[in-house]
LOLO-722747 format. One record per atom (N, C-alpha, C, O): residue number from 1; atom name; x, y, z; residue in three letters. Coordinates in steps of 0.2 Angstrom, whole numbers, plus 2048, in hexadecimal, padded with zeros to 3 digits. Example, Ala and Ser with C-alpha at 12.3 -4.5 7.8 and 13.67 -1.06 7.14 Angstrom:
<sites>
[1; N; [842; 7E4; 827]; ALA] [1; CA; [83E; 7EA; 827]; ALA] [1; C; [842; 7F0; 827]; ALA] [1; O; [847; 7EF; 82A]; ALA] [2; N; [840; 7F5; 823]; SER] [2; CA; [844; 7FB; 824]; SER] [2; C; [840; 800; 827]; SER] [2; O; [843; 806; 828]; SER] 
</sites>
This chain:
<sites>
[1; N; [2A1; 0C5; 480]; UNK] [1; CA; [29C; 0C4; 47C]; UNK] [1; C; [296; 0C1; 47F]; UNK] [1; O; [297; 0BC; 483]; UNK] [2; N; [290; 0C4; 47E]; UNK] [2; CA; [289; 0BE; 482]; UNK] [2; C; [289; 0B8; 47D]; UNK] [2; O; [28A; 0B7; 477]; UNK] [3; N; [287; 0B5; 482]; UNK] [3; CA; [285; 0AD; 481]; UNK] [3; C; [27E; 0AC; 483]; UNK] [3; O; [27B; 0B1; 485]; UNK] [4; N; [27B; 0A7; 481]; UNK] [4; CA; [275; 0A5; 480]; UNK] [4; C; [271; 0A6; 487]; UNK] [4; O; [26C; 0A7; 489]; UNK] [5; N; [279; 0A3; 48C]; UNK] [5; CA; [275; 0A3; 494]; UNK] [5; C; [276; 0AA; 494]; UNK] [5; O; [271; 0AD; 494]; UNK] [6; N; [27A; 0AC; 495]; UNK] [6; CA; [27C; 0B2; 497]; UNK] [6; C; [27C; 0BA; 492]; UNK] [6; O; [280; 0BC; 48E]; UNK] [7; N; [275; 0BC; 494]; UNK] [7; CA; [274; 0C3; 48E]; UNK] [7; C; [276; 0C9; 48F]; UNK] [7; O; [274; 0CE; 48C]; UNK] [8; N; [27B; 0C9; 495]; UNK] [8; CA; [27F; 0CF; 497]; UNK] [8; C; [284; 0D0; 495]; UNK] [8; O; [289; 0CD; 497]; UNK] [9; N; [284; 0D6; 492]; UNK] [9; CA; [28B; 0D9; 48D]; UNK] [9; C; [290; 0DD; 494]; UNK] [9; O; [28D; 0E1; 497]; UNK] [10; N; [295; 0DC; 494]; UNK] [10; CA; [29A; 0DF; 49A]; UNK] [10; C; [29A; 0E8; 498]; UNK] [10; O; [299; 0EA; 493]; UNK] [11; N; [29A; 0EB; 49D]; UNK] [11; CA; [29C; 0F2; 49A]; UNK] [11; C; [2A1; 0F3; 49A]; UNK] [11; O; [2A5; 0F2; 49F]; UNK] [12; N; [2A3; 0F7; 493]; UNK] [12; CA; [2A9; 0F8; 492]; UNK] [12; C; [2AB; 101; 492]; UNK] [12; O; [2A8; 105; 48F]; UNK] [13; N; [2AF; 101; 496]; UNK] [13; CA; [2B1; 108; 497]; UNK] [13; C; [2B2; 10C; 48F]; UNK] [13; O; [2B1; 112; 48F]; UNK] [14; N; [2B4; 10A; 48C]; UNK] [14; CA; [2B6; 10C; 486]; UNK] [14; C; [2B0; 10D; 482]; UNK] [14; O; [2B1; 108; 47E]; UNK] [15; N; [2AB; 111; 482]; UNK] [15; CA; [2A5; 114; 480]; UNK] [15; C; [2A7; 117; 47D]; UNK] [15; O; [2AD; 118; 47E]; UNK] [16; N; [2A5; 119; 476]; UNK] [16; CA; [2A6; 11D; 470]; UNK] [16; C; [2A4; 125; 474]; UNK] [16; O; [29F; 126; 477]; UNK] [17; N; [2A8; 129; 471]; UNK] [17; CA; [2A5; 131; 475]; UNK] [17; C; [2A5; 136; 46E]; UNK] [17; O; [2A8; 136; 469]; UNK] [18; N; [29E; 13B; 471]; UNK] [18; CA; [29E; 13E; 46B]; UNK] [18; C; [2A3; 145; 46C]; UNK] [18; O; [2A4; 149; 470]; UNK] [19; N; [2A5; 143; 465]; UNK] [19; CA; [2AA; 14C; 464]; UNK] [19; C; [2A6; 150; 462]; UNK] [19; O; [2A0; 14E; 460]; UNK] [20; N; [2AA; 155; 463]; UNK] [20; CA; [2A6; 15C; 463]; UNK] [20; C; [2AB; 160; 45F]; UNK] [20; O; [2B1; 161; 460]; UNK] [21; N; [2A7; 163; 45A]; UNK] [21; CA; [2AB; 165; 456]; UNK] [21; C; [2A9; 16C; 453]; UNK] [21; O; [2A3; 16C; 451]; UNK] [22; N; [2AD; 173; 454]; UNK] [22; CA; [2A9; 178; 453]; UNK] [22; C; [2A8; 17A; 44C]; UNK] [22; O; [2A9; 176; 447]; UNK] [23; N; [2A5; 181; 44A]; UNK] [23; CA; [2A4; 184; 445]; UNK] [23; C; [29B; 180; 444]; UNK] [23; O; [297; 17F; 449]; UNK] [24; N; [29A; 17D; 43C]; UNK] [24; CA; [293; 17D; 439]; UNK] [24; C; [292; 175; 43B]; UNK] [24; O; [28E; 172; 438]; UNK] [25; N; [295; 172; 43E]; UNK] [25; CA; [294; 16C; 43F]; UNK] [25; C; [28E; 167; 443]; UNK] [25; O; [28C; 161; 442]; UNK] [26; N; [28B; 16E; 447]; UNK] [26; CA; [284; 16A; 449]; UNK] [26; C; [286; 16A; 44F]; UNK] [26; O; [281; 167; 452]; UNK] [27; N; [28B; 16B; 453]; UNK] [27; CA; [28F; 168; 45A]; UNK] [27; C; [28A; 16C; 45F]; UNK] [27; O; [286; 16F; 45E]; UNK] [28; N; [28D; 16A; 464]; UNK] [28; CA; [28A; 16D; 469]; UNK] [28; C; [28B; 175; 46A]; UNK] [28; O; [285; 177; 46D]; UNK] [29; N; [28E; 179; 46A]; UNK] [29; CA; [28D; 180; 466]; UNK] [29; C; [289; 183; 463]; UNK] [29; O; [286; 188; 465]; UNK] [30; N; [287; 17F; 45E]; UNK] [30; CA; [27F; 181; 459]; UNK] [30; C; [279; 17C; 45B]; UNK] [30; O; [274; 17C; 457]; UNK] [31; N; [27A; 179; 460]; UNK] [31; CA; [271; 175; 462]; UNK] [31; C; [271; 17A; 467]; UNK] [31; O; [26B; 17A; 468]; UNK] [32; N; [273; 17E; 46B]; UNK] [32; CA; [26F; 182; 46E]; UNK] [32; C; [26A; 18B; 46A]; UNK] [32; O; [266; 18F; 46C]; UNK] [33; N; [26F; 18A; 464]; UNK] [33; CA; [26B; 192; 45E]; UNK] [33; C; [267; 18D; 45B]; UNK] [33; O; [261; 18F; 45B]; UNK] [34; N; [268; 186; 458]; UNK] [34; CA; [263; 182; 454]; UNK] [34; C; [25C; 182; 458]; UNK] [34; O; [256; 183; 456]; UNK] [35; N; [25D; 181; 460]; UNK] [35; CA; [257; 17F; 465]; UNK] [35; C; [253; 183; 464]; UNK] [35; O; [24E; 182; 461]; UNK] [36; N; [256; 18B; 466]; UNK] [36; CA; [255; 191; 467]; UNK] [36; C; [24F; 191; 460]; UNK] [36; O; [249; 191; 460]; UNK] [37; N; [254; 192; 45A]; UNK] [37; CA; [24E; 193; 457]; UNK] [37; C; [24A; 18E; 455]; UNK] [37; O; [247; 190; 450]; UNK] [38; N; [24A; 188; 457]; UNK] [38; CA; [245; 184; 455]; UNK] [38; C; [23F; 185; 459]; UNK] [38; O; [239; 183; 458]; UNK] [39; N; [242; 18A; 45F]; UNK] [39; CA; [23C; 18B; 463]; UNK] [39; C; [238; 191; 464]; UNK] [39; O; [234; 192; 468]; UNK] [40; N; [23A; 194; 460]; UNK] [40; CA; [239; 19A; 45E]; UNK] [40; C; [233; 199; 458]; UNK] [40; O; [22E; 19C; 457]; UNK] [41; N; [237; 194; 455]; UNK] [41; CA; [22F; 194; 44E]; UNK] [41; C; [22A; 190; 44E]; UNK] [41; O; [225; 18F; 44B]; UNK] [42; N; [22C; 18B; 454]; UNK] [42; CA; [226; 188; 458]; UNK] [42; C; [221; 18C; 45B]; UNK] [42; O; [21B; 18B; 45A]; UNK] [43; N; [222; 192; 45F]; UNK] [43; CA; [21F; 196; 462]; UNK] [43; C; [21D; 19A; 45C]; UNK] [43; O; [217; 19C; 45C]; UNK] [44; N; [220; 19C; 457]; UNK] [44; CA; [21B; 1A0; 452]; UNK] [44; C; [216; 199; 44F]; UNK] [44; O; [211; 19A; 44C]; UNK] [45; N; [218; 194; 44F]; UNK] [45; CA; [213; 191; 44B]; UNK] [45; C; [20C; 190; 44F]; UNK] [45; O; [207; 18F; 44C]; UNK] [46; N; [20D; 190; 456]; UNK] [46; CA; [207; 18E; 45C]; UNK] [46; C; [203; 197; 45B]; UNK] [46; O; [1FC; 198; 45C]; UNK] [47; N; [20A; 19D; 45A]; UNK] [47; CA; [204; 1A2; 45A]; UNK] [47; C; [201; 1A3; 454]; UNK] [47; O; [1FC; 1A6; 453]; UNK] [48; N; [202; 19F; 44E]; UNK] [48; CA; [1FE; 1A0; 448]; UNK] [48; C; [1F8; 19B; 448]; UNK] [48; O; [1F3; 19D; 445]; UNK] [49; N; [1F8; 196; 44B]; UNK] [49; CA; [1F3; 18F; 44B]; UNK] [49; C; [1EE; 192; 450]; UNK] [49; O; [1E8; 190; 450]; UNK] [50; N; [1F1; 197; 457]; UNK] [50; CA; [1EB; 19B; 459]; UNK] [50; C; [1E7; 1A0; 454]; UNK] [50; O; [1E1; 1A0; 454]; UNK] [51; N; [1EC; 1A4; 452]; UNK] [51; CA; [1E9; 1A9; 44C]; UNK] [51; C; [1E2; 1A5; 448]; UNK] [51; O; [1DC; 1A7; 448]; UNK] [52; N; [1E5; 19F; 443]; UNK] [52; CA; [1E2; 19B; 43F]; UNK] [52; C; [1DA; 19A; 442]; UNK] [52; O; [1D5; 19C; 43F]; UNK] [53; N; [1DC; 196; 448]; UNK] [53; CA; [1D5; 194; 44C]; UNK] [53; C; [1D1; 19B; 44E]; UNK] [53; O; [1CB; 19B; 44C]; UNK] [54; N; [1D3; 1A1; 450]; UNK] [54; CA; [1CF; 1A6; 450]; UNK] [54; C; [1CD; 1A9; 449]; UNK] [54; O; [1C8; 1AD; 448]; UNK] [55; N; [1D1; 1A6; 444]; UNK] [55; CA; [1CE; 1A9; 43E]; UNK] [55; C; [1C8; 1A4; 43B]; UNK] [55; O; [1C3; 1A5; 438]; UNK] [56; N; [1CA; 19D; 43D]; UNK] [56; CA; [1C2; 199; 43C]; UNK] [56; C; [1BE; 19B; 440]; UNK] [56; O; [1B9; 19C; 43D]; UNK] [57; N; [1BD; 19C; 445]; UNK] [57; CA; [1B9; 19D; 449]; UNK] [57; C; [1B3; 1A2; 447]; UNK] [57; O; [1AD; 1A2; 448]; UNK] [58; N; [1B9; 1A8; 444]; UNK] [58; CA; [1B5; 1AE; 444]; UNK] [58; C; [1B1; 1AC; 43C]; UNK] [58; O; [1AC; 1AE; 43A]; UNK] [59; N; [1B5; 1A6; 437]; UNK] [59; CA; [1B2; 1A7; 430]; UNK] [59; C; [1AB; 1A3; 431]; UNK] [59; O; [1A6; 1A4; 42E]; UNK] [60; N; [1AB; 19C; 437]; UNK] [60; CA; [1A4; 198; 438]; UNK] [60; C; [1A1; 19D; 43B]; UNK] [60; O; [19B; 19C; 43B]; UNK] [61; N; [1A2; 1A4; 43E]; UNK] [61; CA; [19D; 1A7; 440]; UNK] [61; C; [199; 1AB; 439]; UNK] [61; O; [193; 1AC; 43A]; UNK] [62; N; [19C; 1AD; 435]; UNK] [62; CA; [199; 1B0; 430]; UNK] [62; C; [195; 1AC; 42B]; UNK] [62; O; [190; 1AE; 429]; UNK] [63; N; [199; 1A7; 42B]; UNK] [63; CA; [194; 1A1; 427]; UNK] [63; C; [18E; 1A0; 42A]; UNK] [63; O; [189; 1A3; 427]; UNK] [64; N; [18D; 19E; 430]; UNK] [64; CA; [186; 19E; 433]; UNK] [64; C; [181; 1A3; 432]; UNK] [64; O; [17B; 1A3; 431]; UNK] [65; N; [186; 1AB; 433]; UNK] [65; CA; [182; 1B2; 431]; UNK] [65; C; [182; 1B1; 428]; UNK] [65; O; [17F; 1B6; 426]; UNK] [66; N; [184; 1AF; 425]; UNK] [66; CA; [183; 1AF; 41E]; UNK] [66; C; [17D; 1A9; 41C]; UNK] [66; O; [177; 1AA; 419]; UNK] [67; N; [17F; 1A3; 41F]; UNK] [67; CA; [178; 19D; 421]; UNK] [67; C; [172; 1A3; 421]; UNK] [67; O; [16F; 1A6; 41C]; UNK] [68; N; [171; 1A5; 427]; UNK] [68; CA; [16B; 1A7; 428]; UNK] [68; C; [167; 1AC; 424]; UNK] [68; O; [161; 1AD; 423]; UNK] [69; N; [16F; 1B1; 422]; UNK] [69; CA; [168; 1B7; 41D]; UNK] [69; C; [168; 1B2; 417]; UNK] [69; O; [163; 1B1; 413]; UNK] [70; N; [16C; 1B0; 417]; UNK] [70; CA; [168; 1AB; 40E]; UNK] [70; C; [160; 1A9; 410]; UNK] [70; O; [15B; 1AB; 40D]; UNK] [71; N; [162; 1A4; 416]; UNK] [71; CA; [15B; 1A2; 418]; UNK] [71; C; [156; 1A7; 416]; UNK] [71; O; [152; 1A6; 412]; UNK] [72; N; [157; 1AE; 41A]; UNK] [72; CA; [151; 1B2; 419]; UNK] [72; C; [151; 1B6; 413]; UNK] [72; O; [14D; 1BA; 412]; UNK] [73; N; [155; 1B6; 410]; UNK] [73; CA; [156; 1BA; 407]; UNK] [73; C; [151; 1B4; 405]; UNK] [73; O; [14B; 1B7; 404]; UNK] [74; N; [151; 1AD; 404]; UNK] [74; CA; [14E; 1A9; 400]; UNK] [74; C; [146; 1A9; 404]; UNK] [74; O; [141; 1A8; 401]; UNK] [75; N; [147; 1AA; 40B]; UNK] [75; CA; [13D; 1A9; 40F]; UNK] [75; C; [13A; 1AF; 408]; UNK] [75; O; [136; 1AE; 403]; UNK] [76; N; [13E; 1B6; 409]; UNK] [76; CA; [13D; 1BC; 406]; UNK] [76; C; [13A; 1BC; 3FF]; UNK] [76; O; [134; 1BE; 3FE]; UNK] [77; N; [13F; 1B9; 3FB]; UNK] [77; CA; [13D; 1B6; 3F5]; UNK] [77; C; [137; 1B3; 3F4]; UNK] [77; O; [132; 1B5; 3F1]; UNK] [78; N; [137; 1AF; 3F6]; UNK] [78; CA; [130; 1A8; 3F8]; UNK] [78; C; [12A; 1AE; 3FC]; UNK] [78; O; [124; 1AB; 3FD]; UNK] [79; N; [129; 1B4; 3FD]; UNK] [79; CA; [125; 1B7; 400]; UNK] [79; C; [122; 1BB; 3FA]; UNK] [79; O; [11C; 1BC; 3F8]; UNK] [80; N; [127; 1BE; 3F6]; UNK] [80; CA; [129; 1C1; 3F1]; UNK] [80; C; [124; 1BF; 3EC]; UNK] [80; O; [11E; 1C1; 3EB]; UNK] [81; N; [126; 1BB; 3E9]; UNK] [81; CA; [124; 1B4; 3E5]; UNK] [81; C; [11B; 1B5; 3E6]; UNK] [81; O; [117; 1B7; 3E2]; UNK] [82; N; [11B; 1B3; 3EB]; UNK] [82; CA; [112; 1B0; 3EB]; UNK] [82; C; [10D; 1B8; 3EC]; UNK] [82; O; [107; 1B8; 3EC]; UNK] [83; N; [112; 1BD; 3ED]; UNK] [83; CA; [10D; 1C4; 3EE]; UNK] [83; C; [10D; 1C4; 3E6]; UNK] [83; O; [108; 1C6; 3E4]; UNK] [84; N; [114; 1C3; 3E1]; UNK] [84; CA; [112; 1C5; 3D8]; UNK] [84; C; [10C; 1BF; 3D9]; UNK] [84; O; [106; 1C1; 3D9]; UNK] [85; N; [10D; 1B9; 3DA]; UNK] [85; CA; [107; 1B5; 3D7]; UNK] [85; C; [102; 1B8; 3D8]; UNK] [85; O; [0FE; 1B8; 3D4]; UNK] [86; N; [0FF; 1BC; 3DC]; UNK] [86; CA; [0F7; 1BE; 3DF]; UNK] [86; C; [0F8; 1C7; 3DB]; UNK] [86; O; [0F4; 1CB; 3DE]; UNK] [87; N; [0FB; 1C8; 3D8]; UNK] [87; CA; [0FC; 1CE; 3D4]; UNK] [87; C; [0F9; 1CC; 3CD]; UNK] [87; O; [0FA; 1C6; 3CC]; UNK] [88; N; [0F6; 1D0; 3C9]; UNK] [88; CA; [0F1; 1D0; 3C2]; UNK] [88; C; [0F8; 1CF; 3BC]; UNK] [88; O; [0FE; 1D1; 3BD]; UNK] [89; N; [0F7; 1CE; 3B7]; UNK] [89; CA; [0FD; 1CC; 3B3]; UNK] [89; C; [0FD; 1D3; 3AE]; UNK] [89; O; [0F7; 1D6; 3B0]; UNK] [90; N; [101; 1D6; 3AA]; UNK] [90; CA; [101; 1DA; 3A5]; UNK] [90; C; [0FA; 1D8; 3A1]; UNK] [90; O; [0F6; 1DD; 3A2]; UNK] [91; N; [0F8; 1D4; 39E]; UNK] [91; CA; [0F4; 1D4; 39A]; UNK] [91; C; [0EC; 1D5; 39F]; UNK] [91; O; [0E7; 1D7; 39B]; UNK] [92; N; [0EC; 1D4; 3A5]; UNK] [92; CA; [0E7; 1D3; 3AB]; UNK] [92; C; [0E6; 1DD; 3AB]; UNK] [92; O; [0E0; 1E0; 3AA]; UNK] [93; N; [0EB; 1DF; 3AC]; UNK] [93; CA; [0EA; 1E7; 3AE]; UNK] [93; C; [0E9; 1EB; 3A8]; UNK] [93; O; [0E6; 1F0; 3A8]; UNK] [94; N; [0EC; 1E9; 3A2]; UNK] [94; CA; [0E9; 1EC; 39C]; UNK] [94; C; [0E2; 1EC; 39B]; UNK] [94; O; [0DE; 1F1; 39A]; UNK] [95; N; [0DF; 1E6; 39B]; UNK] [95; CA; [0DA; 1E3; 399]; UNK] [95; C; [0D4; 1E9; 39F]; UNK] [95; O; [0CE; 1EB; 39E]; UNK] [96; N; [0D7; 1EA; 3A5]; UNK] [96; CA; [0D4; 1EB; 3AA]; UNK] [96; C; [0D4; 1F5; 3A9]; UNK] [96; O; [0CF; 1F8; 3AA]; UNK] [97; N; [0D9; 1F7; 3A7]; UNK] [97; CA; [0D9; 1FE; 3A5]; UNK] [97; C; [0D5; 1FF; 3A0]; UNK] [97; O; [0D0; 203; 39F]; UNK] [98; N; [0D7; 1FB; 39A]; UNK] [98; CA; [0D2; 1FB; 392]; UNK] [98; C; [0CA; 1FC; 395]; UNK] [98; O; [0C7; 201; 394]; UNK] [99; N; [0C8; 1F7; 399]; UNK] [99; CA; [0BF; 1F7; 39B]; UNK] [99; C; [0BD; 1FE; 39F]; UNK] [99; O; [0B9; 201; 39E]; UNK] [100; N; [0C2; 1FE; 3A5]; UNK] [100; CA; [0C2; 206; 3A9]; UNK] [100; C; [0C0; 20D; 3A3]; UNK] [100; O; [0BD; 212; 3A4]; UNK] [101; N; [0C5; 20B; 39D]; UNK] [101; CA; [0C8; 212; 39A]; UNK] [101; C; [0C0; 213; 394]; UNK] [101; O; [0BD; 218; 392]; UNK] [102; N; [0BE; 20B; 393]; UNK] [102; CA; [0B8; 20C; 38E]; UNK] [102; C; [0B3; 20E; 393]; UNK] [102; O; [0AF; 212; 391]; UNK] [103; N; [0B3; 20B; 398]; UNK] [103; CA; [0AC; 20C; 39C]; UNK] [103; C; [0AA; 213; 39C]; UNK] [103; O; [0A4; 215; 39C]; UNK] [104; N; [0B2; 216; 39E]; UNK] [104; CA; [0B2; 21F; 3A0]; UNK] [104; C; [0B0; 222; 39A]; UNK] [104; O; [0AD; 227; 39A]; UNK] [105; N; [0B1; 21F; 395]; UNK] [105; CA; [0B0; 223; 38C]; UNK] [105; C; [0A8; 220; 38D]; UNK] [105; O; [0A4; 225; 38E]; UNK] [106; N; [0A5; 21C; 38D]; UNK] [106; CA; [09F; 21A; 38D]; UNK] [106; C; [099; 221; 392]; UNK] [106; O; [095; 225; 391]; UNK] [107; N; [09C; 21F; 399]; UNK] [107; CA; [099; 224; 39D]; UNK] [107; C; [09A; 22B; 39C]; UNK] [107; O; [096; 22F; 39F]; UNK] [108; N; [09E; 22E; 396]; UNK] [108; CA; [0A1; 236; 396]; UNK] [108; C; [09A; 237; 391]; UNK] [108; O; [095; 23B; 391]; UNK] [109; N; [09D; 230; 38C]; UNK] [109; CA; [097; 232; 386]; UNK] [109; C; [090; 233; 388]; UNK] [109; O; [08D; 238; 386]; UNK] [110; N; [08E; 22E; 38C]; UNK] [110; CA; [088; 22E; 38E]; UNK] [110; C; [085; 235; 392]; UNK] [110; O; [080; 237; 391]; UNK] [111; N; [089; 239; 398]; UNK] [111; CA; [089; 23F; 399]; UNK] [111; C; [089; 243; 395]; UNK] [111; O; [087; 249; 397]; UNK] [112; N; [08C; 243; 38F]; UNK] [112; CA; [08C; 248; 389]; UNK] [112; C; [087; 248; 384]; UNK] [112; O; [086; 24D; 380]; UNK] [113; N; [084; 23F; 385]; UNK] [113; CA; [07D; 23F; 381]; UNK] [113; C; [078; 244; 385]; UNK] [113; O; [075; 248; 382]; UNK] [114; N; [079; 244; 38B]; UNK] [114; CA; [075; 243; 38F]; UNK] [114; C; [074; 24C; 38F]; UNK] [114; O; [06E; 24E; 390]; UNK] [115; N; [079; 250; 38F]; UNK] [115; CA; [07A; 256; 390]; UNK] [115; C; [078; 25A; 386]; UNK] [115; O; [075; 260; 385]; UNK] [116; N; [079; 256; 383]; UNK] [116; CA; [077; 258; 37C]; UNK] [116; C; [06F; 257; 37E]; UNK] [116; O; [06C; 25C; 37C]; UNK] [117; N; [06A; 252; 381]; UNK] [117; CA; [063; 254; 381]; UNK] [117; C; [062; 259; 385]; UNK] [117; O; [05E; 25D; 383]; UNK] [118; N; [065; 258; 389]; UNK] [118; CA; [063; 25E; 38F]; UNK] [118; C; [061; 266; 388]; UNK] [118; O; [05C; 269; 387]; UNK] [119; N; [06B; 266; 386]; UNK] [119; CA; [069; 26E; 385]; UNK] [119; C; [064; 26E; 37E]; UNK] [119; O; [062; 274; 37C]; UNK] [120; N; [062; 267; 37B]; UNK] [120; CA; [05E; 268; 377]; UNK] [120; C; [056; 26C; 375]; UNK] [120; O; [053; 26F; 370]; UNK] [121; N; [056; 269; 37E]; UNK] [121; CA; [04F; 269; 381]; UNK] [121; C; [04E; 26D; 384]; UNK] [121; O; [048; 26E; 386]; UNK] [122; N; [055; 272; 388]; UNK] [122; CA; [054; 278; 38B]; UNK] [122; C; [051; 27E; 386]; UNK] [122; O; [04F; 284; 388]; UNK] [123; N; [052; 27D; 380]; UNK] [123; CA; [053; 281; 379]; UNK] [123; C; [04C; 282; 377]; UNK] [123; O; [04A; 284; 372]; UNK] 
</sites>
């Protein structure tokens, strides 16, 4: 037994040893199939964690490509927008056809006054 002076435990030949014992027990037997396939699903999880990163990769690239056409769908809009403001409203081109359509009925008439003197006077 150690003592206060002395903190060195003697070694004792009689070590505990581990048995080994077969069939499902975990023995040495099944730690080289357990390794096997633990290392086998380590390598499928490193090839899917690559897959994953090339599949982020390619999704921040379409994001960025979706960023930008928005940007330009909304410039578009906003072009859109200010070419209606400087367009005449519904009630702007009626009003604008009505004066046209009377004017035209004004000048017909007046041609037709104009044509009833004539053949009045050719007579």
């Amino acid at each position: 037994m150690p003592t206060p002076q002395n903190n060195v435990v003697p070694f004792n030949s009689e070590l505990p040893t581990i048995r080994r014992h077969g069939g499902d027990g975990g023995g040495d037997d099944m730690l080289e199939a357990r390794v096997a396939k633990l290392e086998a699903n380590v390598e499928d999880i490193k090839t899917n964690l690559a897959e994953m990163r090339a599949d982020i990769r390619d999704l921040r690239n379409a994001l960025s490509d979706t960023r930008r056409d928005v940007a330009v769908i909304l410039q578009k809009q906003i072009d859109i927008d200010e070419k209606l403001s400087k367009k005449p409203s519904l009630s702007e081109v009626n009003s604008a056809i009505s004066s046209a359509v009377n004017m035209d009925c004004c000048n017909r008439l007046g041609d037709f006054r104009s044509r009833q003197i004539y053949v009045l006077i050719s007579f």
